[in-house]
N, C-alpha and C positions, 0 to 999 in steps of 0.2 A: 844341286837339283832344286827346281821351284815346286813348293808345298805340296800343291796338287799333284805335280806329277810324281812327286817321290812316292804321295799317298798312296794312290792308283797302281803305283809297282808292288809297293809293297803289299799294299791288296790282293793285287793278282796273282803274288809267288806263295802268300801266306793266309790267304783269305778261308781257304776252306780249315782252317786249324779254328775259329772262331767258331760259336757257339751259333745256332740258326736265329735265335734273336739274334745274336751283336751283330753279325752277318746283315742282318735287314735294315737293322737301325743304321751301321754304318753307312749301306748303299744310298739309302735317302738321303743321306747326311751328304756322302758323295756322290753319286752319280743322277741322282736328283735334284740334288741343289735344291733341297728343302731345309727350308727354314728351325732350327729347332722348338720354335710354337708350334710349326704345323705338325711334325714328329711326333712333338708330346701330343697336339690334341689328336691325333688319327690312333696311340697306342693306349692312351690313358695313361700317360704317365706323366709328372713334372717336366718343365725345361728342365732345371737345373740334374731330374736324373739323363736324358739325354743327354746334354751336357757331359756329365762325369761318365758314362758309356762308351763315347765319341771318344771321349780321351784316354779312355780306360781300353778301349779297341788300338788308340792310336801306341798307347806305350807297350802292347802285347805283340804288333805287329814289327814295334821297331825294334823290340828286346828278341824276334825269331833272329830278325836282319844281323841282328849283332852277334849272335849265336852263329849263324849258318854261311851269312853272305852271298845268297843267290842273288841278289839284285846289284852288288857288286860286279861279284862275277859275268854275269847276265850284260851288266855296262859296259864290261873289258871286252866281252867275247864281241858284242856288236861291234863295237869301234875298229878294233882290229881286221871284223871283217867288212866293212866300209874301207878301213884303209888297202887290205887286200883289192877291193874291188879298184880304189882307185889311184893306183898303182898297177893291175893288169891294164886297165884303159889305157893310164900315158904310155904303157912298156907298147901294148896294142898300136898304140897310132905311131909311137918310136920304128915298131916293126913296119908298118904299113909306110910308112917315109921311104925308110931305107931301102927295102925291097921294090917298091916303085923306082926310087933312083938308080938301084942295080939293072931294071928292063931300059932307062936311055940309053941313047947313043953314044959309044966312046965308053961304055960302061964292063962292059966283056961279059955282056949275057944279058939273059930275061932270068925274071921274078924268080929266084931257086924255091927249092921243094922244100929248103928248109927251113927259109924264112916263110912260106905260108904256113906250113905244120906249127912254125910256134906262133905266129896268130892265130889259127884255129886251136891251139890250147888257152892262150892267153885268154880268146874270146868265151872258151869254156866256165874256165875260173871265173869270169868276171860275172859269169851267168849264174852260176853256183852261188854267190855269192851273193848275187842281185836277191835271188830266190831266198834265202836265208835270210836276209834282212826284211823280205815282204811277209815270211812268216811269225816272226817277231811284231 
């Protein structure tokens, strides 16, 4: 995971367990992209206590991580459900092939009921699924 974004998760799964100062200091730190001069002049206080705050935030957030593992978990559960998703798609268009090919001629019928019904599941899942991932 690249810095920032491991920061930002962990942030977000463990942020509120932070003090309402560390809290402020670290958002300027990250989600401001303020400089730690400007931090310390806007709060009164040294770089270097910034500095040791920033870091002292960073080792509190990653010692929940190591405890608890939501941002793991959190990892596994999306992936899985992206690969859900795309794996309904191929199975979807697998279905929409074949069921096409069963309505030609020399084929011994049109589109059955059953191969639409499992597209219109397949398309369900993939939609659940969609939706899951945009809420994340």
């Amino acid at each position: 995971m690249d810095k920032i974004y491991e920061q930002t998760m962990l942030y977000d799964f463990y942020g509120e367990l932070l003090t309402e100062h560390q809290r402020s200091v670290y958002e300027d730190a990250l989600y401001r992209d303020m400089s730690l001069g400007e931090i310390a002049e806007e709060r009164g206080i040294s770089r270097q206590g910034v500095h040791d705050l920033i870091r002292r935030c960073e080792r509190i957030l990653r010692g929940y991580e190591d405890k608890l593992h939501l941002v793991e978990k959190f990892s596994r559960a999306k992936k899985t459900v992206e690969e859900i998703g795309r794996l309904t798609g191929e199975a979807a268009e697998d279905s929409g092939t074949l069921s096409h090919r069963a309505g030609e001629p020399g084929s011994g019928g049109a589109e059955s009921a059953d191969a639409v019904n499992l597209q219109e599941r397949l398309r369900a899942v993939r939609r659940l699924s969609q939706e899951l991932l945009e809420q994340w």
